[in-house]
C-alpha positions as CSV (number, residue, x, y, z in Angstrom):
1,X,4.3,17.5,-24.4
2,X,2.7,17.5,-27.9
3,X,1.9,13.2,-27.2
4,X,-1.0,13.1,-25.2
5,X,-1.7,9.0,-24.7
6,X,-5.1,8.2,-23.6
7,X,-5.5,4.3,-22.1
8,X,-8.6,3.5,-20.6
9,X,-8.7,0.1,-18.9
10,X,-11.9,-2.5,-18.5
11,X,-11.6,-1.9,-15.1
12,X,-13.8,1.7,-14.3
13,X,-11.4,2.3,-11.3
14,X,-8.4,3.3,-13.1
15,X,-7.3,5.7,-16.0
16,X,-4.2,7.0,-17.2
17,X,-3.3,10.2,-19.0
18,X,0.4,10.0,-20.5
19,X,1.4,13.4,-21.6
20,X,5.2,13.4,-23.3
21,X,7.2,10.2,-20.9
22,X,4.8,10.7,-17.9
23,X,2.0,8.5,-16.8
24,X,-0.6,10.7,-14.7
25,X,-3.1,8.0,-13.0
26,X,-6.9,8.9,-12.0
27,X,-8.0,6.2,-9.2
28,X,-12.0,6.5,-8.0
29,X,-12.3,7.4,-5.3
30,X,-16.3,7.6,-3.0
31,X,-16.7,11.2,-4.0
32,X,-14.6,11.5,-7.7
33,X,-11.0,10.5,-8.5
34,X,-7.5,10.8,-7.1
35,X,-5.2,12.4,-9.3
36,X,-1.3,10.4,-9.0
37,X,0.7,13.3,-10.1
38,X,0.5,16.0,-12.9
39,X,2.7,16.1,-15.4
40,X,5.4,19.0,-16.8
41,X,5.0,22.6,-16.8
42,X,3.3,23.6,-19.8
43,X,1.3,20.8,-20.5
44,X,-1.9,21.9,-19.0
45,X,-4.1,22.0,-22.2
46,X,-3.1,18.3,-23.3
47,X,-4.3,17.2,-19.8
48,X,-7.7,18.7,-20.2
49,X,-7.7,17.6,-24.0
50,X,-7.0,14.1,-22.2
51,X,-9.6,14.2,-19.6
52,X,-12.1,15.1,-22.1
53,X,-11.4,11.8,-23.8
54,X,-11.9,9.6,-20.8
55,X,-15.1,11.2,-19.9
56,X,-13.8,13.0,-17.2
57,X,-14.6,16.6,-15.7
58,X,-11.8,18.4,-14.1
59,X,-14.4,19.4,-11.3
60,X,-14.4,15.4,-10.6
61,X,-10.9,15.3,-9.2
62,X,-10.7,15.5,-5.7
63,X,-7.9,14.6,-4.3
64,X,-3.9,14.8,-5.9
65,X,-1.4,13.1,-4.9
66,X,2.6,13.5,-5.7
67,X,4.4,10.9,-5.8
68,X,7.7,13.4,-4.9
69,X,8.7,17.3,-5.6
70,X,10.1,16.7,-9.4
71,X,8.8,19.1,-12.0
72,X,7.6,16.6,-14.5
73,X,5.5,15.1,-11.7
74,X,4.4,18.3,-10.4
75,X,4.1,21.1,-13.4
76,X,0.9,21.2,-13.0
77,X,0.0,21.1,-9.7
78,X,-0.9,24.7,-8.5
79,X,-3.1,25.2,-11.5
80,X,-4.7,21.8,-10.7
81,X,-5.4,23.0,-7.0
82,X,-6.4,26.4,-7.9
83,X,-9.5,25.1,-10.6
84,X,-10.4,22.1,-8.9
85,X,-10.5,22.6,-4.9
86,X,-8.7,19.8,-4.6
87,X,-7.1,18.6,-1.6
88,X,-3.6,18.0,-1.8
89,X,-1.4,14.5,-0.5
90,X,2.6,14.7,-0.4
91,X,5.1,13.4,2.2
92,X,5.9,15.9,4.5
93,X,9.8,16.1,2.9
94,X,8.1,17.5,-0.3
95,X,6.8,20.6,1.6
96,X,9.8,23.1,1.5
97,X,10.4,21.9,-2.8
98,X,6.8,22.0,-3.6
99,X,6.7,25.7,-1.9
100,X,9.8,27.2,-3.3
101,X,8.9,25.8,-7.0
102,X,12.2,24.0,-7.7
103,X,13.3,20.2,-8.1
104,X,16.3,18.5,-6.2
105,X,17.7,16.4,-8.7
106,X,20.0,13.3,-7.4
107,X,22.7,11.9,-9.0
108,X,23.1,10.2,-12.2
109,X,23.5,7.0,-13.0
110,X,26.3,7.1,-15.3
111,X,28.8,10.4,-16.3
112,X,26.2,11.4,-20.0
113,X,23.1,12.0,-17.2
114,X,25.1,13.6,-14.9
115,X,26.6,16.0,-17.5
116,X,23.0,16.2,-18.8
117,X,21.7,17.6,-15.2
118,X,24.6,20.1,-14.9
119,X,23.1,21.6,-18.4
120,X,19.8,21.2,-16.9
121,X,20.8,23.2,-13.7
122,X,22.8,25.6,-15.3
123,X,19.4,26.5,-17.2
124,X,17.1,26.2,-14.5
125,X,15.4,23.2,-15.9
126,X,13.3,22.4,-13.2
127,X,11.4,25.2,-12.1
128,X,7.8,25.0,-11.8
129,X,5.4,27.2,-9.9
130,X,5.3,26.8,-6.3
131,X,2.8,24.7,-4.3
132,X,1.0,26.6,-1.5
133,X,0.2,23.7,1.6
134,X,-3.1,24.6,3.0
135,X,-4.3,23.3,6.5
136,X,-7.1,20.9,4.8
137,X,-4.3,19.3,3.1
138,X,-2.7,15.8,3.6
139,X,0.7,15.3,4.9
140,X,2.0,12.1,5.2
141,X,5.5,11.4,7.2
142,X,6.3,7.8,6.5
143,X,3.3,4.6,5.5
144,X,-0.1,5.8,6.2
145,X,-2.8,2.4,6.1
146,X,-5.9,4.7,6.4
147,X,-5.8,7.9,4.5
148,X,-7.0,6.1,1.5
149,X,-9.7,3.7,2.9
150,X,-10.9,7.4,4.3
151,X,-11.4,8.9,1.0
152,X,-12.5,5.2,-0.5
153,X,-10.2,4.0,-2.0
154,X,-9.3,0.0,-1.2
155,X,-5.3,0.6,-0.7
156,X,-2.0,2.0,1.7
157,X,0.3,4.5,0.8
158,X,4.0,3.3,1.4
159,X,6.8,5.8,2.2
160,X,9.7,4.1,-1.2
161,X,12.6,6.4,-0.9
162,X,15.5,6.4,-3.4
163,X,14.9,7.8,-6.5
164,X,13.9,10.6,-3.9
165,X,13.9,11.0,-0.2
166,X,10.4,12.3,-0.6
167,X,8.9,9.1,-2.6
168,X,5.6,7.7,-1.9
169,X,4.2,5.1,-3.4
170,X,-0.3,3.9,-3.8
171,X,-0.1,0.4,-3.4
172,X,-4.0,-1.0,-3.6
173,X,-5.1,-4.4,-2.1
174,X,-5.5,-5.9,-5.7
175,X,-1.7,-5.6,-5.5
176,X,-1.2,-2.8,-8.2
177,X,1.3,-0.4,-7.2
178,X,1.6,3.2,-8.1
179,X,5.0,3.8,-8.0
180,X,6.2,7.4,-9.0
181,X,10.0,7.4,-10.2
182,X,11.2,4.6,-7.5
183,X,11.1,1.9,-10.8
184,X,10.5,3.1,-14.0
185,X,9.6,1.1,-17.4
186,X,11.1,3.2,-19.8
187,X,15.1,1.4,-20.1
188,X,16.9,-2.1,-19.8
189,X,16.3,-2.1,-15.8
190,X,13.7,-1.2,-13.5
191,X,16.0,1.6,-12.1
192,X,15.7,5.1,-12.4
193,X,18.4,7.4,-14.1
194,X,18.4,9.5,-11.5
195,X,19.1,7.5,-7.9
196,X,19.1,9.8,-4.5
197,X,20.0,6.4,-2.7
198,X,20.5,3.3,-4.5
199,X,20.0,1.2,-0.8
200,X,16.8,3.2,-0.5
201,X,15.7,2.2,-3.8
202,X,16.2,-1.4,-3.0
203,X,14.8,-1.1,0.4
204,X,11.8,0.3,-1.1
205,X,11.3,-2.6,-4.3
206,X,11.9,-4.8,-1.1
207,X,9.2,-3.2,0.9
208,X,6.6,-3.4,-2.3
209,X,7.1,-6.8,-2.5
210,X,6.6,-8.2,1.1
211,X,3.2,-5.7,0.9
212,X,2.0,-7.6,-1.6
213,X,2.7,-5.3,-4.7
214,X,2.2,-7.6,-8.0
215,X,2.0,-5.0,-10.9
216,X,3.9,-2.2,-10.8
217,X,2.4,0.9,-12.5
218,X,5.4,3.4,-12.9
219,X,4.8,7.3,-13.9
220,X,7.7,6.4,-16.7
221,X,6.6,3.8,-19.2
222,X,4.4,0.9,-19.4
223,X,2.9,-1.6,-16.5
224,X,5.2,-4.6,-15.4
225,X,5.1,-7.5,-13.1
226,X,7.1,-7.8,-9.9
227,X,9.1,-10.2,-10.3
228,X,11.1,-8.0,-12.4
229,X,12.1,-5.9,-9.1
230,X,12.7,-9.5,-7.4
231,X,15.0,-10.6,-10.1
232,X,16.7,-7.3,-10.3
233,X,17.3,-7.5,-6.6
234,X,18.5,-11.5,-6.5
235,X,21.0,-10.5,-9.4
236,X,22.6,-7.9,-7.5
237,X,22.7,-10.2,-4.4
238,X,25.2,-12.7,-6.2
């Protein structure tokens, strides 16, 4: 949590603050920015050290929005709501996880990540500190088309199961697509190492693409195109 990667694109709409393997995205938004997720536990100070660099006051964040209830995507969550005021957007499956503090890990993809989260159960790797749900907050129970044209923000949010049953994904009109863990960047494929539902996963890649999703911005690793997802899904149709 030490690598704090600032990238500032040419467009003024988007940021990203990667602390450790996360991506943390900042969308404006009419009255300051929306927040896609938050990060691990612990990395508080590098997110501040990496708004400072983009210009940004934490006071400017409005809105945050969790892509699903997994520490590294949440840590920092309750903090982030307690100094900023902001209001909060989760599917309305995240609600008991995000109270209770804890992550519902899926299984792996292969026997070394499923050994790997029995150590991390076994140690409570996981844990973060609860999220309290308050009535002005957002709860979304499948796609919602106007939530973000509401808060002004040109886009849908897609309900994308798979990596985990509580997955939503930001998917703007310009086709970029803020995806959460559902694909990932980070290995050989686009999958996560942690799958919930493999057919969810695909359902969701499928449901991306026939929305009109053409980059795909995942929270783990760097920006890809599409047609990586559509490829992935015609070579597992032969």
């Amino acid at each position: 949590m030490n690598n704090v990667d600032i990238r500032r694109k040419a467009r003024k709409d988007y940021f990203c603050v990667r602390i450790s393997v996360i991506n943390c995205f900042l969308l404006k938004a009419r009255d300051g920015y929306l927040l896609i997720d938050t990060g691990y536990p612990g990395g508080y100070r590098q997110f501040i050290k990496g708004l400072k660099k983009i210009e940004i006051d934490i006071s400017e964040i409005k809105y945050i929005l969790l892509t699903h209830h997994h520490f590294d995507h949440t840590g920092l969550a309750a903090q982030l709501l307690k100094d900023t005021g902001a209001k909060l957007i989760v599917h309305k499956a995240s609600i008991p996880l995000l109270e209770k503090g804890v992550t519902k890990m899926g299984r792996g993809v292969n026997l070394l990540i499923k050994i790997v989260m029995s150590a991390f159960s076994f140690f409570s790797v996981g844990a973060y500190s609860p999220v309290t749900i308050c009535e002005e907050d957002y709860i979304v129970d499948g796609d919602d088309a106007d939530l973000l044209k509401e808060i002004g923000i040109d886009g849908i949010i897609l309900y994308t199961p798979g990596h985990t049953e509580d997955s939503i994904s930001v998917l703007l009109s310009d086709g970029s697509a803020f995806v959460g863990g559902v694909a990932v960047n980070f290995i050989i494929t686009p999958y996560h190492i942690i799958i919930d539902d493999i057919d969810d996963v695909h359902n969701s890649w499928e449901r991306l693409i026939k929305h009109g999703a053409k980059t795909i911005y995942p929270a783990h690793g760097k920006p890809f195109g599409i047609e990586r997802l559509v490829a992935c899904k015609e070579k597992r149709r032969v």
